[in-house]
VMD Tcl script that draws the C-alpha trace (Angstrom):
set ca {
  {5.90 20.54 22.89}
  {2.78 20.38 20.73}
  {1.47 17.27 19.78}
  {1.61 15.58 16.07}
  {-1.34 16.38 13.73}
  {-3.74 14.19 13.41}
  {-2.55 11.55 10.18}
  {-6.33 9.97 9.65}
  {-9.84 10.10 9.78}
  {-10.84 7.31 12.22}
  {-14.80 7.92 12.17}
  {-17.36 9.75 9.92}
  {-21.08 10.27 11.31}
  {-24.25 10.46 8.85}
  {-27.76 11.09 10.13}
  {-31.26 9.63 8.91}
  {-34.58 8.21 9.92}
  {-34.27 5.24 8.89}
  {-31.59 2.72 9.62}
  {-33.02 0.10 8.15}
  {-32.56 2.06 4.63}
  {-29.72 2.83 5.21}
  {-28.42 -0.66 5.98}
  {-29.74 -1.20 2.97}
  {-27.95 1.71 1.25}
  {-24.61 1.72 2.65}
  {-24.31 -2.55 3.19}
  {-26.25 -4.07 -0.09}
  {-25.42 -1.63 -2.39}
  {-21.88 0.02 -1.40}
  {-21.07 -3.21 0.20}
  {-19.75 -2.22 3.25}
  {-19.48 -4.63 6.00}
  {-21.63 -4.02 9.48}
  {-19.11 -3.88 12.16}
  {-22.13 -2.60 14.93}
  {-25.43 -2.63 15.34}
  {-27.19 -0.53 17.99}
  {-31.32 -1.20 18.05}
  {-32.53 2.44 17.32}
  {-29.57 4.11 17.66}
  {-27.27 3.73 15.36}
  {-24.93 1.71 12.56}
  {-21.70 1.11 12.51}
  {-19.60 0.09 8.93}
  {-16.26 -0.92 8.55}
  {-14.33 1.29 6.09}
  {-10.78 0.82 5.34}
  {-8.85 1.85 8.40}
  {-12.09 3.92 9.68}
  {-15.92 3.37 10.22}
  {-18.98 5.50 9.43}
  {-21.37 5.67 11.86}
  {-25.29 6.09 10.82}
  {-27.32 8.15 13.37}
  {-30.63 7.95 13.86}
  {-30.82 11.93 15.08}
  {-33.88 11.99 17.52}
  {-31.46 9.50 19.57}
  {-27.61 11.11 18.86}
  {-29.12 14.16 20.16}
  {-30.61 12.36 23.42}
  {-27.25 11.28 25.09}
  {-25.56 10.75 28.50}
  {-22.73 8.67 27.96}
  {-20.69 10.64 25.24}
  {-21.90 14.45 23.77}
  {-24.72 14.94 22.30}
  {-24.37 15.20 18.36}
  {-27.12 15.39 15.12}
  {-28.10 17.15 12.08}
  {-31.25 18.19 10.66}
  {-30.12 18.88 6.71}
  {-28.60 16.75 4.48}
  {-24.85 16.24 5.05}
  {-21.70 14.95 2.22}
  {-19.34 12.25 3.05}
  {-17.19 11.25 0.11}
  {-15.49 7.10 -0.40}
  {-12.29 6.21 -2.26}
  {-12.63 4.17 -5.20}
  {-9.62 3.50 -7.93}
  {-10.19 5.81 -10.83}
  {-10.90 3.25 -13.74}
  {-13.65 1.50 -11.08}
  {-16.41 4.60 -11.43}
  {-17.91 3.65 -14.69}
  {-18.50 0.35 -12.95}
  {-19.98 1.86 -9.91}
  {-22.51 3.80 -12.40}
  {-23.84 0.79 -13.67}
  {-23.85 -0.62 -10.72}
  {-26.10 2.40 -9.18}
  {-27.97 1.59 -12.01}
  {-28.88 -1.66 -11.24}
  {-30.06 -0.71 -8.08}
  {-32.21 2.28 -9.34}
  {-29.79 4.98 -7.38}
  {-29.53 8.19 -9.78}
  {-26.15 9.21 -10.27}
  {-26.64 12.76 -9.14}
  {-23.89 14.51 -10.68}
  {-20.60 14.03 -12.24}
  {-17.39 15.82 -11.94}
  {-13.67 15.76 -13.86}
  {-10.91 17.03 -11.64}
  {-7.50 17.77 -12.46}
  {-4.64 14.69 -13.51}
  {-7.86 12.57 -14.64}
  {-9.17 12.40 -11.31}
  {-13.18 11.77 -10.79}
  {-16.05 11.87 -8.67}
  {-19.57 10.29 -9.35}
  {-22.77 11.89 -6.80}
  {-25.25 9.99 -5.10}
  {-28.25 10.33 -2.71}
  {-28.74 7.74 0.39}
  {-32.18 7.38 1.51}
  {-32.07 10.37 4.15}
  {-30.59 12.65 1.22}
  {-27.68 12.73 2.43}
  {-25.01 13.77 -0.73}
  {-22.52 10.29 -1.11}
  {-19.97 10.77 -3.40}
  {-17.35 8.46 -4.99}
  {-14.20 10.00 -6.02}
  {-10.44 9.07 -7.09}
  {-8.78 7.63 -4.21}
  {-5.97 9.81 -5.00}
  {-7.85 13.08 -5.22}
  {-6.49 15.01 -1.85}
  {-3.46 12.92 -2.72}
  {-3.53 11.41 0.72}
  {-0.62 9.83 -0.10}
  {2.76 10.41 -2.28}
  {4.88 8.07 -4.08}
  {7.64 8.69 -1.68}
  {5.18 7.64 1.05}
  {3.81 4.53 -0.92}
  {7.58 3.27 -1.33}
  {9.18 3.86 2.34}
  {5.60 2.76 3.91}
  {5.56 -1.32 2.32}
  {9.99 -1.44 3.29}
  {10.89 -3.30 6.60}
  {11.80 -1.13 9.80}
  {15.53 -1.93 10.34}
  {16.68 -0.51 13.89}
  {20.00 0.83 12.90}
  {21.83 4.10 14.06}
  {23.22 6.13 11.80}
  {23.32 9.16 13.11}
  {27.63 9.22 13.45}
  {27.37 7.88 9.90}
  {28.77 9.09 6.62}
  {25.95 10.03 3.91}
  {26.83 7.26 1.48}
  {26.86 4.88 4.30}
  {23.83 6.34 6.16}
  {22.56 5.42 2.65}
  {23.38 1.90 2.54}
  {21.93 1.26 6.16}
  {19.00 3.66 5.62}
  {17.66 3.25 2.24}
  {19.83 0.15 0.77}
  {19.05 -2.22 3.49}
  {15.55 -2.40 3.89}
  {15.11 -2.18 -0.20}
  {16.95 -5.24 -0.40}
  {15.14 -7.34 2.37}
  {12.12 -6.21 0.71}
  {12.93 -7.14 -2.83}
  {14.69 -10.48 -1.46}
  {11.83 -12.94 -3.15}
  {13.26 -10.99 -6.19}
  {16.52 -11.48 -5.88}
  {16.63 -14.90 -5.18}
  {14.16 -16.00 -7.75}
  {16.58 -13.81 -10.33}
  {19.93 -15.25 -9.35}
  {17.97 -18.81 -9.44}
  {16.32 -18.08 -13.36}
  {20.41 -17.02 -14.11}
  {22.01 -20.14 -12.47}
  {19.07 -22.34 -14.44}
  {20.14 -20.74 -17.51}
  {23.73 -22.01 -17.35}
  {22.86 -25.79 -16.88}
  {26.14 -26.13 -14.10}
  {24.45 -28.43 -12.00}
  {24.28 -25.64 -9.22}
  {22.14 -27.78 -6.42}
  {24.55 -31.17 -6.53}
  {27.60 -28.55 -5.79}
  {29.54 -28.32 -2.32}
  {28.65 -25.21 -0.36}
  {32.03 -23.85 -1.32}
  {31.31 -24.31 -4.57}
  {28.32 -22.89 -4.82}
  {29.41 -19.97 -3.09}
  {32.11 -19.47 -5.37}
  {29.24 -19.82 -8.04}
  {27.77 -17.13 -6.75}
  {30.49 -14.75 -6.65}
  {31.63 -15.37 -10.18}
  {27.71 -14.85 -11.24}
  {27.28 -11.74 -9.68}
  {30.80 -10.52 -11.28}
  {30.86 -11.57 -14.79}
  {26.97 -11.59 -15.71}
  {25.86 -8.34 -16.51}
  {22.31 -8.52 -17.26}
  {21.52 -10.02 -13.62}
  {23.52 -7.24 -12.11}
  {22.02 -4.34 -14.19}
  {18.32 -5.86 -13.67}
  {18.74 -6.32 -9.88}
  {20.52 -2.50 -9.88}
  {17.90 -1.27 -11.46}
  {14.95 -3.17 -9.55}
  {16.71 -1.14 -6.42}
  {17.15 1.89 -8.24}
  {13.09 1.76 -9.26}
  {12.35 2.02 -5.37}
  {13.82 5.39 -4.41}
  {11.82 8.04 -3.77}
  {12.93 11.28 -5.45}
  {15.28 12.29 -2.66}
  {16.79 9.24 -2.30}
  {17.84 8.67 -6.27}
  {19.52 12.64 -5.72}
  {21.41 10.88 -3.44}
  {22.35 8.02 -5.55}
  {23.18 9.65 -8.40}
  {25.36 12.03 -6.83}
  {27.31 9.60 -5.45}
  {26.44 6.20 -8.60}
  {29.91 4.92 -8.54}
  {30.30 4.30 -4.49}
  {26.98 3.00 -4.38}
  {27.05 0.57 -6.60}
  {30.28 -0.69 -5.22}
  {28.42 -1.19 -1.85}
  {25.00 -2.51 -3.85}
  {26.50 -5.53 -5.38}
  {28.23 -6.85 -3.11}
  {24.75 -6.78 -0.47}
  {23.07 -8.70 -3.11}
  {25.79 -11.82 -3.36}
  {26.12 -11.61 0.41}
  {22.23 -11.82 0.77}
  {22.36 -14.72 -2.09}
  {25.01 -16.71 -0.61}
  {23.68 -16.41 2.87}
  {20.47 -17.91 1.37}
  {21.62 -20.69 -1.08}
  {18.89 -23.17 0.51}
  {16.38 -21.26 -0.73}
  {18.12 -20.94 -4.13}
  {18.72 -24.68 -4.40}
  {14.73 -25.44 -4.17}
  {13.79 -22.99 -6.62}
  {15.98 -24.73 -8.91}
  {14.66 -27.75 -7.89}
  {10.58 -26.33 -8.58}
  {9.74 -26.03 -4.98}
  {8.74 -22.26 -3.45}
  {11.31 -20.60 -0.91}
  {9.76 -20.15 2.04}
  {9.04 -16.52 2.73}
}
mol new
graphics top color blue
foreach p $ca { graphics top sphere $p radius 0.5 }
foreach p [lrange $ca 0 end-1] q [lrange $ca 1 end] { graphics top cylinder $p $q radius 0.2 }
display resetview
């Protein structure tokens, strides 16, 4: 069985001849942080999930303990910045006398701005989303809890429910509750000084008879599906939002403590 490509890059190696430059360079003025420091060796900066490692070649090239590695020319290592952040980044080259090399419009208003480092090497700063190293379905299932359910003997409306429903909903539950709480406030029925009973029974008749809390919170859920996943729900609307609504009271009344305090001004605890 072959093994799983490789999902990241975990380190990225420059060269130059002088660290102390390029300490400069890559810590004052991109403002990465140092993560290591090896006297006349090398330099080590944190970046995002990854580092980038700054040679000093005559060393890299003199090793024992891993291979040998170095480069003579110039080399290109590109960083992620948000789009509407690269006009900033000009000035801010600017302000530290770095000429901005070259400039260049990709497709879907995507950007990159060209530096030099003081070795040469070619920096650029593009659109984070340029290799679109991640879609929107990946943005949305990546941020939901992991809920260990099977489902594999499961219908596909219910496979739905446990697989995509589920973990919305725990996700979204600040929401929820902070929605049902703005509705009860609304209605001035003394909601917190209620019996539990009562209050459940509040709930209930909310979640039935007012319609704008129960289209906002259906379509709160409906605005986290990935492309796949609203196919699925709109083939099969009505069953779905049979299931839906009645999560969301469950998931209110089971949480009517937290409810009560928002009512009351105090934060839910998380």
């Amino acid at each position: 069985m072959s093994p799983s490509a490789p999902s990241t890059v975990l380190e990225t190696s420059l060269y130059v001849n002088d660290l102390s430059a390029a300490e400069r360079f890559y810590g004052d003025v991109l403002g990465l942080d140092i993560l290591l420091q090896t006297g006349g060796n090398h330099t080590t900066f944190r970046c995002g999930p990854g580092v980038v490692h700054v040679f000093d070649p005559s060393s890299s090239r003199d090793r024992e303990s891993l291979p040998a590695h170095g480069a003579d020319e110039p080399i290109h290592i590109a960083f992620g910045v948000p789009t509407d952040q690269l006009a900033a980044w000009r000035r801010h080259f600017n302000r530290h006398d770095v000429a901005v090399e070259h400039t260049k419009q990709w497709d879907e208003g995507k950007r990159s701005i060209y530096v030099r480092d003081p070795a040469g090497n070619s920096v650029e700063l593009a659109s984070a989303t340029l290799w679109g190293t991640m879609t929107r379905a990946e943005r949305l299932t990546r941020v939901r809890p992991v809920l260990d359910l099977d489902t594999t003997e499961s219908r596909p409306v219910e496979r739905f429910q446990n697989e995509t429903l589920r973990p919305i909903l725990k996700l979204l539950n600040p929401t929820i509750l902070r929605l049902v709480a703005v509705r009860l406030s609304r209605y001035g029925v003394g909601f917190a000084a209620m019996d539990r009973v009562d209050q459940r029974d509040r709930l209930r008749n909310l979640m039935k008879e007012d319609g704008r809390l129960k289209r906002t919170l259906l379509g709160m859920v409906v605005g986290h599906l990935t492309e796949d996943e609203l196919e699925t729900y709109l083939a099969h609307k009505d069953e779905v939002r049979r299931r839906t609504v009645p999560m969301l009271l469950a998931r209110a009344q089971d949480q009517i403590d937290r409810i009560v305090k928002q009512l009351r001004g105090q934060p839910g605890e998380e």
